[in-house]
ROKE-711309 format. One line per field, with one value per residue: residue in one letter; x, y, z of N, C-alpha, C, O in turn. Coordinates in nm, 3 decimals. Layout:
N
r [A, ...]
n.u [X, ...]
n.v [Y, ...]
n.w [Z, ...]
ca.u [X, ...]
ca.v [Y, ...]
ca.w [Z, ...]
c.u [X, ...]
c.v [Y, ...]
c.w [Z, ...]
o.u [X, ...]
o.v [Y, ...]
o.w [Z, ...]
***
This chain:
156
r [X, X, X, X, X, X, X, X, X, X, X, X, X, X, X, X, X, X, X, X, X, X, X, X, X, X, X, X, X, X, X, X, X, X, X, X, X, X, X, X, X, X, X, X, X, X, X, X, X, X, X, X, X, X, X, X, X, X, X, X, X, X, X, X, X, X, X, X, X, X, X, X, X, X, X, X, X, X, X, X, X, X, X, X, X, X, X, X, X, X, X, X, X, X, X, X, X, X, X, X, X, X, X, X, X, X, X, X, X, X, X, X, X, X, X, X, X, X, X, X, X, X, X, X, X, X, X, X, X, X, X, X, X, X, X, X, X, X, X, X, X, X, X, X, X, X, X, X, X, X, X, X, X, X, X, X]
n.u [0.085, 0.052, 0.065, -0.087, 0.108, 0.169, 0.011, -0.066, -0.119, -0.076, -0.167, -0.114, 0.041, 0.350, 0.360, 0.421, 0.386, 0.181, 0.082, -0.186, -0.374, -0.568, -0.813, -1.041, -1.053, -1.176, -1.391, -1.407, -1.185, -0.955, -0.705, -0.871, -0.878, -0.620, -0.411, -0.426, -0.646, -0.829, -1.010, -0.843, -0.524, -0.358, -0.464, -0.419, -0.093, 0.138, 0.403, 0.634, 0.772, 1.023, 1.136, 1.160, 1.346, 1.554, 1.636, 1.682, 1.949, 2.105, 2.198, 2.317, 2.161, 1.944, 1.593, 1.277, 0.981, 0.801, 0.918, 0.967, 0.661, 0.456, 0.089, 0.032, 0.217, 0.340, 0.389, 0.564, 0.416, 0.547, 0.586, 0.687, 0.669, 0.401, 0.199, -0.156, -0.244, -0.430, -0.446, -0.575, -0.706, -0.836, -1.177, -1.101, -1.012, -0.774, -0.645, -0.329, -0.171, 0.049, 0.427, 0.497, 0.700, 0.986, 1.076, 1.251, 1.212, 1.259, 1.534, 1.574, 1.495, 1.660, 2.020, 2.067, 1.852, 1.611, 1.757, 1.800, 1.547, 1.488, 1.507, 1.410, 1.122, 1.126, 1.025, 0.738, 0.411, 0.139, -0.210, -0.550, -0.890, -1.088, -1.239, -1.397, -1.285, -1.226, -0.928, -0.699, -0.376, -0.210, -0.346, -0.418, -0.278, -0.329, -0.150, -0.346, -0.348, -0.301, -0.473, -0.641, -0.753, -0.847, -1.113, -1.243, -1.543, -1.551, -1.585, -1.374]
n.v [-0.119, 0.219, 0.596, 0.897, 1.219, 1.456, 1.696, 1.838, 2.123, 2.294, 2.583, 2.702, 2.578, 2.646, 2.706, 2.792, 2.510, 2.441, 2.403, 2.128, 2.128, 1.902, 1.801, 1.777, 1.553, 1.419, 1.233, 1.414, 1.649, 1.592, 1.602, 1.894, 2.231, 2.191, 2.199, 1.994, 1.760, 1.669, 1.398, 1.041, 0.899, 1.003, 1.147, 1.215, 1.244, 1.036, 1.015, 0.830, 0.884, 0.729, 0.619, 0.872, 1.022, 0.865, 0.948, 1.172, 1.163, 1.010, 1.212, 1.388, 1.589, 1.783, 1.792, 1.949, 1.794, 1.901, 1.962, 1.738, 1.813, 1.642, 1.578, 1.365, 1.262, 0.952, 0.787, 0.466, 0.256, 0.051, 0.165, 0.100, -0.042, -0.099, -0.030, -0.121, -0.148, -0.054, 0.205, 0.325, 0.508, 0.628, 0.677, 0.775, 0.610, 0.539, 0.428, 0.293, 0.358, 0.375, 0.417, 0.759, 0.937, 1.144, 1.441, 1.693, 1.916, 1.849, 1.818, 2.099, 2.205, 2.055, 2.011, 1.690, 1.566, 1.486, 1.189, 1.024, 1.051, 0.835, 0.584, 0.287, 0.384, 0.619, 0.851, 0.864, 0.781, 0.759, 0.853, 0.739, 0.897, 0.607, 0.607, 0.921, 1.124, 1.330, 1.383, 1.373, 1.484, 1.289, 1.078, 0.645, 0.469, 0.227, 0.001, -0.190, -0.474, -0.634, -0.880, -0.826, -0.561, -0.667, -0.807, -0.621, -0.448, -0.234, 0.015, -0.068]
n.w [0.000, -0.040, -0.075, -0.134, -0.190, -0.297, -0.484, -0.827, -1.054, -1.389, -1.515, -1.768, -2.064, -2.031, -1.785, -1.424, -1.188, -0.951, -0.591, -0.437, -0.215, -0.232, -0.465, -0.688, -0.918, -1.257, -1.481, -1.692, -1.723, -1.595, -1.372, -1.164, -1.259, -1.417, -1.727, -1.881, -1.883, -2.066, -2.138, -2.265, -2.299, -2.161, -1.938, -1.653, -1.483, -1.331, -1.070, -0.909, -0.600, -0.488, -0.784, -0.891, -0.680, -0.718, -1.014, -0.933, -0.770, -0.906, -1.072, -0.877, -0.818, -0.598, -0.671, -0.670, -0.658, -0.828, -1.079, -1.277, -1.325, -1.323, -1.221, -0.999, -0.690, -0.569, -0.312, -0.227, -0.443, -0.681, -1.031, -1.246, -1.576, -1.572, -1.734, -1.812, -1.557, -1.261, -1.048, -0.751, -0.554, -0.273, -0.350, -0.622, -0.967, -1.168, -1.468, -1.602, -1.848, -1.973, -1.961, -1.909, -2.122, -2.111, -2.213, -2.414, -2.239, -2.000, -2.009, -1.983, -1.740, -1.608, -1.656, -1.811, -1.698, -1.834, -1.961, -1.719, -1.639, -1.820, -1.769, -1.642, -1.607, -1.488, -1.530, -1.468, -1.509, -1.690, -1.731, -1.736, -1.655, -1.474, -1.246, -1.106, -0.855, -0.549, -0.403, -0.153, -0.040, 0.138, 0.175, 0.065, -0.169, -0.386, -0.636, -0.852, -0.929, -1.296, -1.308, -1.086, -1.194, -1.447, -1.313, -1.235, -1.188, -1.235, -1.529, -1.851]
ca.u [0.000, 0.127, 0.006, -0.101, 0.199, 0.146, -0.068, 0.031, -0.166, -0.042, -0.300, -0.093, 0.163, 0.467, 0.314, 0.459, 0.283, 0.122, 0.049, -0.308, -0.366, -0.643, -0.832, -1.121, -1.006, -1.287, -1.387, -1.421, -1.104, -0.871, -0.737, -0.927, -0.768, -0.519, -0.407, -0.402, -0.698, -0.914, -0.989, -0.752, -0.466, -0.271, -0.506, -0.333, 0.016, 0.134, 0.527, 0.662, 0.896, 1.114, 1.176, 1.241, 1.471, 1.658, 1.725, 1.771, 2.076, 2.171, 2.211, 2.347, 2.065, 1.798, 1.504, 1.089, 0.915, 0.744, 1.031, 0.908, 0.576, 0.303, -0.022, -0.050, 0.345, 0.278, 0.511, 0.538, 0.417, 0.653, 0.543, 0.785, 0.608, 0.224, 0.098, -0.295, -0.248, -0.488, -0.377, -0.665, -0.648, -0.950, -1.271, -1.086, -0.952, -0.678, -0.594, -0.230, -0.169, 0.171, 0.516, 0.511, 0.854, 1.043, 1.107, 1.316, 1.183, 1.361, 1.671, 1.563, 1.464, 1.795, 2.115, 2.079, 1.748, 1.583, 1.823, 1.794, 1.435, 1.462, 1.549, 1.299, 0.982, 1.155, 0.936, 0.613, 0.298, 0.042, -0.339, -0.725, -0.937, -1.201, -1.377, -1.405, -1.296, -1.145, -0.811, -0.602, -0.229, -0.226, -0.502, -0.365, -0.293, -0.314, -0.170, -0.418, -0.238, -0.374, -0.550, -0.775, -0.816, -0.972, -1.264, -1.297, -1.661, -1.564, -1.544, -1.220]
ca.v [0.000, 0.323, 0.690, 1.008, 1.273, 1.553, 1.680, 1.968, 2.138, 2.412, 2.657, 2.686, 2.510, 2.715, 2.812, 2.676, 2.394, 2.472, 2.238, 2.195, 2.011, 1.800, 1.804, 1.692, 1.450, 1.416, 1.237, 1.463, 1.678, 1.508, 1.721, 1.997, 2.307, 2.146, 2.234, 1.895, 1.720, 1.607, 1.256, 1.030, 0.860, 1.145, 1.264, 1.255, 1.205, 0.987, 1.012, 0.767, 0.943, 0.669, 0.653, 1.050, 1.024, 0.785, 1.020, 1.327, 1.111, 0.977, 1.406, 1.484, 1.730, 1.750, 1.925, 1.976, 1.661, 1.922, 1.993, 1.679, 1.832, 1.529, 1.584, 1.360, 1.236, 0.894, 0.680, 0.310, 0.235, 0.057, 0.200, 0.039, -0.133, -0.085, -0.039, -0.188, -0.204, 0.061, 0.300, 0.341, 0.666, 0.690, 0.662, 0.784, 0.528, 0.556, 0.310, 0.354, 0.380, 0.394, 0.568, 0.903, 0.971, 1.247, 1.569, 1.800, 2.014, 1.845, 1.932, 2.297, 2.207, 2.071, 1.952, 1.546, 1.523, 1.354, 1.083, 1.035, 0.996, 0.770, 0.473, 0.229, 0.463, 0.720, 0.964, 0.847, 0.713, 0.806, 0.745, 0.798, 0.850, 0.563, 0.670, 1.055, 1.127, 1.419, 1.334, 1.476, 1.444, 1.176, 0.923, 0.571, 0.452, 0.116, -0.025, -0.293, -0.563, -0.645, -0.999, -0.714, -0.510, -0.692, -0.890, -0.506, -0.402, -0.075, 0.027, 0.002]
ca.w [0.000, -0.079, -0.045, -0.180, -0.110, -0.384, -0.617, -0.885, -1.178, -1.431, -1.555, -1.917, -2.093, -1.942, -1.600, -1.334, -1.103, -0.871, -0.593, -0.400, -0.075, -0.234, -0.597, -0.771, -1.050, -1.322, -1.630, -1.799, -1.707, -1.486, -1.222, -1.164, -1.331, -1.489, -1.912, -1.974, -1.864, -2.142, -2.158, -2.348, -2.244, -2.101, -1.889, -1.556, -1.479, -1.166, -1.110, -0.807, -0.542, -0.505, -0.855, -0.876, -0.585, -0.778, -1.101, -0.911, -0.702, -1.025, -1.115, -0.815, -0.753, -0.510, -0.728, -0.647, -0.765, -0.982, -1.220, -1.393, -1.459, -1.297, -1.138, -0.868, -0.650, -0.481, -0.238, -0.209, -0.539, -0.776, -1.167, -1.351, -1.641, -1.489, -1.823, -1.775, -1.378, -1.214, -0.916, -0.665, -0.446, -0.239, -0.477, -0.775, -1.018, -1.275, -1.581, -1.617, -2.033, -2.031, -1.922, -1.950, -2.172, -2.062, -2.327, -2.400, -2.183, -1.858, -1.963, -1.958, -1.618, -1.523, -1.737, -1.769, -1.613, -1.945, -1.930, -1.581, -1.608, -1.952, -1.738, -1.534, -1.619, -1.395, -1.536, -1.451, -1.595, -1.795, -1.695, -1.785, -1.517, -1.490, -1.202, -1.072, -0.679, -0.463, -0.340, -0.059, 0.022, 0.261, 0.066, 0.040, -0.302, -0.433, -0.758, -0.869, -1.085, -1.410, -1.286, -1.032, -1.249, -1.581, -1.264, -1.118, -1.254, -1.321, -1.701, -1.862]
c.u [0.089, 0.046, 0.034, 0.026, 0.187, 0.052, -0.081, -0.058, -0.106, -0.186, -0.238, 0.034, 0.290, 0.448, 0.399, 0.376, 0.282, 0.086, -0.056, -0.250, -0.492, -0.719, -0.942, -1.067, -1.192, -1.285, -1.371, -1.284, -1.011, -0.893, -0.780, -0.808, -0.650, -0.494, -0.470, -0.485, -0.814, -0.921, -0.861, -0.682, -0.352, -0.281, -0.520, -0.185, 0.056, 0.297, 0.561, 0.751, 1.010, 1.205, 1.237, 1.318, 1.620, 1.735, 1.775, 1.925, 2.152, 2.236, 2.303, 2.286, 1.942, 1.700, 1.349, 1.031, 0.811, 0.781, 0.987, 0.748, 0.435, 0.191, -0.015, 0.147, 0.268, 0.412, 0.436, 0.474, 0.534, 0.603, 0.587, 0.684, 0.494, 0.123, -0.045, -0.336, -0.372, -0.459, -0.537, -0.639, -0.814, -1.098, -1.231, -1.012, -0.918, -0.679, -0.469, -0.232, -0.054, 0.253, 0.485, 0.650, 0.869, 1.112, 1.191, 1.306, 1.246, 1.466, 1.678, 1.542, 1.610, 1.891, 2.077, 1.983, 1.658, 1.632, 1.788, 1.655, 1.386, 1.486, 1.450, 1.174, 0.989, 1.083, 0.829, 0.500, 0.169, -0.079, -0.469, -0.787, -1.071, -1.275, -1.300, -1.336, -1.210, -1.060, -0.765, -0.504, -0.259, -0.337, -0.397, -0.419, -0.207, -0.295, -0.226, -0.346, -0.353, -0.476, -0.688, -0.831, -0.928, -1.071, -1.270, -1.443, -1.699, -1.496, -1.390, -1.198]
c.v [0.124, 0.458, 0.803, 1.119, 1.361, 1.568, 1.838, 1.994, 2.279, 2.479, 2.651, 2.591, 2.517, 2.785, 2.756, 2.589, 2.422, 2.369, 2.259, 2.043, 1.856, 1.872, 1.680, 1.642, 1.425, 1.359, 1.320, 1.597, 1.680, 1.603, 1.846, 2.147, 2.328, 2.173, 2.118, 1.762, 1.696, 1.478, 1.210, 0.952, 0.876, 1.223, 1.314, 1.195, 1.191, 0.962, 0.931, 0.864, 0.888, 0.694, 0.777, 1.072, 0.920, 0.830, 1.155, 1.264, 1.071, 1.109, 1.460, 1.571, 1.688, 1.848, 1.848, 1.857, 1.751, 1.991, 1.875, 1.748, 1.754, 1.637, 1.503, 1.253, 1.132, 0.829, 0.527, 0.246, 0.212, 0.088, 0.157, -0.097, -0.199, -0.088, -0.139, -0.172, -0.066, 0.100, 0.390, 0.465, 0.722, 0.627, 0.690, 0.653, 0.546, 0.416, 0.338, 0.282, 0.355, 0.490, 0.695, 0.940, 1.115, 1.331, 1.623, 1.914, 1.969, 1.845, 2.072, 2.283, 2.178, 1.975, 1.780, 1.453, 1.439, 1.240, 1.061, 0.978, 0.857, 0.603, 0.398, 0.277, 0.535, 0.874, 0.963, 0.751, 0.824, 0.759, 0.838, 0.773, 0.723, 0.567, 0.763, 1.033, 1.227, 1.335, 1.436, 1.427, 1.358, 1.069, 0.805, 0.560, 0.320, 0.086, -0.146, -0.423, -0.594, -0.752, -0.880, -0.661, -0.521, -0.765, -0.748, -0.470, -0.281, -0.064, 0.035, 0.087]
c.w [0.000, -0.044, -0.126, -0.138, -0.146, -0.468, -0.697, -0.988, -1.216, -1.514, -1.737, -1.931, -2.035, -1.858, -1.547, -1.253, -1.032, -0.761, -0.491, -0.294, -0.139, -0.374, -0.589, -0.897, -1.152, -1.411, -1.745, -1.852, -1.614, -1.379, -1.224, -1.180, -1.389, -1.665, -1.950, -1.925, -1.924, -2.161, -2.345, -2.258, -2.116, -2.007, -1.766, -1.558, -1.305, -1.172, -0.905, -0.722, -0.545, -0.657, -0.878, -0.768, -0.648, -0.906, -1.036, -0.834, -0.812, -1.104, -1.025, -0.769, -0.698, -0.602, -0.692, -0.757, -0.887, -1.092, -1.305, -1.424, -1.396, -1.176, -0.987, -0.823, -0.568, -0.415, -0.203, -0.300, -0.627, -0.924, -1.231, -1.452, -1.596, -1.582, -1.769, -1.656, -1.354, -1.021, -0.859, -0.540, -0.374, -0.376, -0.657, -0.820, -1.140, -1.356, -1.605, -1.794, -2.045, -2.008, -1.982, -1.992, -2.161, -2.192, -2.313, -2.294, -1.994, -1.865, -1.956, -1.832, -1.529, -1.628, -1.710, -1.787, -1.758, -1.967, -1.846, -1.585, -1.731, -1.860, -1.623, -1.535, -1.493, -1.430, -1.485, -1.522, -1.624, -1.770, -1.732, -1.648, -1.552, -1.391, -1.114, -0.881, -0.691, -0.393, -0.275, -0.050, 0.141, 0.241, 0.091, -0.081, -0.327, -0.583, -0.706, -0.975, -1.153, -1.371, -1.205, -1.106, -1.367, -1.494, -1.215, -1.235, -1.298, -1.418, -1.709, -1.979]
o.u [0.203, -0.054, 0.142, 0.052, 0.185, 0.003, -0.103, -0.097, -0.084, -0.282, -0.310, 0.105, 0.344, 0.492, 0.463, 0.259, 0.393, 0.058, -0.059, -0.174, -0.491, -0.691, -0.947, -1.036, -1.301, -1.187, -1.333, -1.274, -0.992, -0.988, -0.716, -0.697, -0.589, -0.599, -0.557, -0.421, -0.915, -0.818, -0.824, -0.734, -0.296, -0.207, -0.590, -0.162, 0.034, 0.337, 0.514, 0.815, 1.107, 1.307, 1.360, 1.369, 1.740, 1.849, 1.871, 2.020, 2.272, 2.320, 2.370, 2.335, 1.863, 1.724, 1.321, 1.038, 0.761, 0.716, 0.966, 0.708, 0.323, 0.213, -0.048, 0.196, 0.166, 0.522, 0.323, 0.453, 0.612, 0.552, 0.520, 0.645, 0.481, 0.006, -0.025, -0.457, -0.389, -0.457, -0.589, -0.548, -0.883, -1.085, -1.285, -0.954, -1.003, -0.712, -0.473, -0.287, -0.032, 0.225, 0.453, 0.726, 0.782, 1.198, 1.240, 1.398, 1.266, 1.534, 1.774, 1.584, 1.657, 1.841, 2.060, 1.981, 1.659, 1.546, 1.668, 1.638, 1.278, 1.471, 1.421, 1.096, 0.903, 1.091, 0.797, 0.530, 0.133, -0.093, -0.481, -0.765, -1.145, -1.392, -1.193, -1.350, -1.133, -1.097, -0.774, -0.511, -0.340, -0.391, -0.288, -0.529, -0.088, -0.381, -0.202, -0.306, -0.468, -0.589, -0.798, -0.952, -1.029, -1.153, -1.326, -1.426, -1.796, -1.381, -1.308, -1.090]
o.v [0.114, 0.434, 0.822, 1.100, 1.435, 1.473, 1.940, 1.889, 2.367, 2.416, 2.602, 2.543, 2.416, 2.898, 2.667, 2.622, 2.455, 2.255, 2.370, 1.946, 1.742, 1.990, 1.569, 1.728, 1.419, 1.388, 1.296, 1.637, 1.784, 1.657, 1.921, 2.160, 2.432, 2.156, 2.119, 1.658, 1.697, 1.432, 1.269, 0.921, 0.807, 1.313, 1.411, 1.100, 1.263, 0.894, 0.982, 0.938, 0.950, 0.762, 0.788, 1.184, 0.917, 0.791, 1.225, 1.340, 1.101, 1.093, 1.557, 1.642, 1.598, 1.969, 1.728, 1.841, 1.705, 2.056, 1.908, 1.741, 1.799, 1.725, 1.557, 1.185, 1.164, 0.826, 0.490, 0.135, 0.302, -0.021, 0.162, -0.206, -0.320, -0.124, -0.226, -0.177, 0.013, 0.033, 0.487, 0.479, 0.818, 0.545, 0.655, 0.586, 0.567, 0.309, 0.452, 0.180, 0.297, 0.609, 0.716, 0.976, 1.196, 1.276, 1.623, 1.993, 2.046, 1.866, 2.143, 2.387, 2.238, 1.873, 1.743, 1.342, 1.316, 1.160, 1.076, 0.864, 0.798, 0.505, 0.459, 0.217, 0.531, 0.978, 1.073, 0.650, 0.934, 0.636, 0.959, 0.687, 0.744, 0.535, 0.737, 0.933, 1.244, 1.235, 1.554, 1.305, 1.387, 0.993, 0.841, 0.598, 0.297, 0.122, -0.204, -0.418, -0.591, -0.717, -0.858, -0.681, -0.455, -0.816, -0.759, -0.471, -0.231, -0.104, 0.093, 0.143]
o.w [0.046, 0.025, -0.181, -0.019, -0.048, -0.528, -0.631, -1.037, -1.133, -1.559, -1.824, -1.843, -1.990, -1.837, -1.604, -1.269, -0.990, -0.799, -0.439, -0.289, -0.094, -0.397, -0.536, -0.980, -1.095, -1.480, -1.859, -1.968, -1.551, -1.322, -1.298, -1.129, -1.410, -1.726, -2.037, -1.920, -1.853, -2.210, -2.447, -2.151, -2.030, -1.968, -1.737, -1.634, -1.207, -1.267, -0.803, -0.796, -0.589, -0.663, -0.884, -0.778, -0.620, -0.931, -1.069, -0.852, -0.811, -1.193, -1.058, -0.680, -0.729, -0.607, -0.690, -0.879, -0.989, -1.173, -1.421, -1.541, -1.419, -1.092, -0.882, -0.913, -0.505, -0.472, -0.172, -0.253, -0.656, -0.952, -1.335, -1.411, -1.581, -1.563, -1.684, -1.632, -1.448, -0.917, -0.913, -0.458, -0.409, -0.467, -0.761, -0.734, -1.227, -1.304, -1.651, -1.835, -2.151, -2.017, -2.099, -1.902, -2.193, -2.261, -2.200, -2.275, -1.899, -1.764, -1.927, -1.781, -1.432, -1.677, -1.594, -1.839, -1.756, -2.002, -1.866, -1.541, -1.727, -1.933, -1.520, -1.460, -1.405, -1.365, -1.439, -1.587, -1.582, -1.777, -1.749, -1.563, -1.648, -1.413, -1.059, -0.811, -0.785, -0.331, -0.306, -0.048, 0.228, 0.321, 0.136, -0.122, -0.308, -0.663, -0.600, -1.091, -1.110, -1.405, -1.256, -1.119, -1.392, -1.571, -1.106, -1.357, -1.356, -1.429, -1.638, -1.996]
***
């Protein structure tokens, strides 16, 4: 079992993130006031701590889990190759889609840091919401393995 620790939305493309104590997540646009919350595959982003403690040491640098950029920071979750699995946080429920590959745009954030995150799905993951809930920092959050998830009765 694992837990809620962060949760970050930018209002535009090159805002900065912002981060809220707790958030409505939605079908219909993930986290609440977020750019990039239209359904799809894309349409939250869940980035492990562990993992991101492991490229910023790999850097040398301690930086703000929201220099990568994700919506929602969890601990005790391993992500690594989750594709299908679903990540449970309270009533909301995620489908994870697939790493989230890391851009150009984290080495503008810090020399390296694209590499760094190119390894183990140290960037994150990629998820649709399939069902709606308010989350707070401090939620527990369960990945579901794939066997749970295709008998769970909620849509995939």
């Amino acid at each position: 079992m694992g837990r809620l620790i962060g949760i970050a939305v930018r209002a535009a493309a090159r805002a900065p993130m912002r981060t809220l104590p707790s958030a409505l997540v939605s079908l219909e646009r993930g986290v609440q006031d977020d750019l990039r919350g239209l359904p799809g595959e894309r349409q939250v982003t869940v980035l492990a701590r562990e993992a991101w403690q492991r490229a910023c040491a790999e850097l040398g640098a301690e930086l703000a889990w929201t220099t990568r950029r994700a919506n929602l920071l969890v601990e005790g979750l391993e992500l690594e190759a989750s594709a299908g699995q679903r990540i449970a946080i309270g009533s909301l429920l995620l489908e994870i889609c697939g790493e989230t590959d890391p851009c150009e745009r984290m080495d503008a954030q810090h020399d390296g840091l694209r590499l760094a995150l190119e390894s183990a799905w140290r960037g994150g993951v990629s998820c649709r919401v399939l069902a709606a809930g308010v989350v707070s920092v401090g939620d527990a959050a369960e990945l579901l393995p794939a066997e749970a998830a295709a008998a769970s009765p909620l849509p995939r």
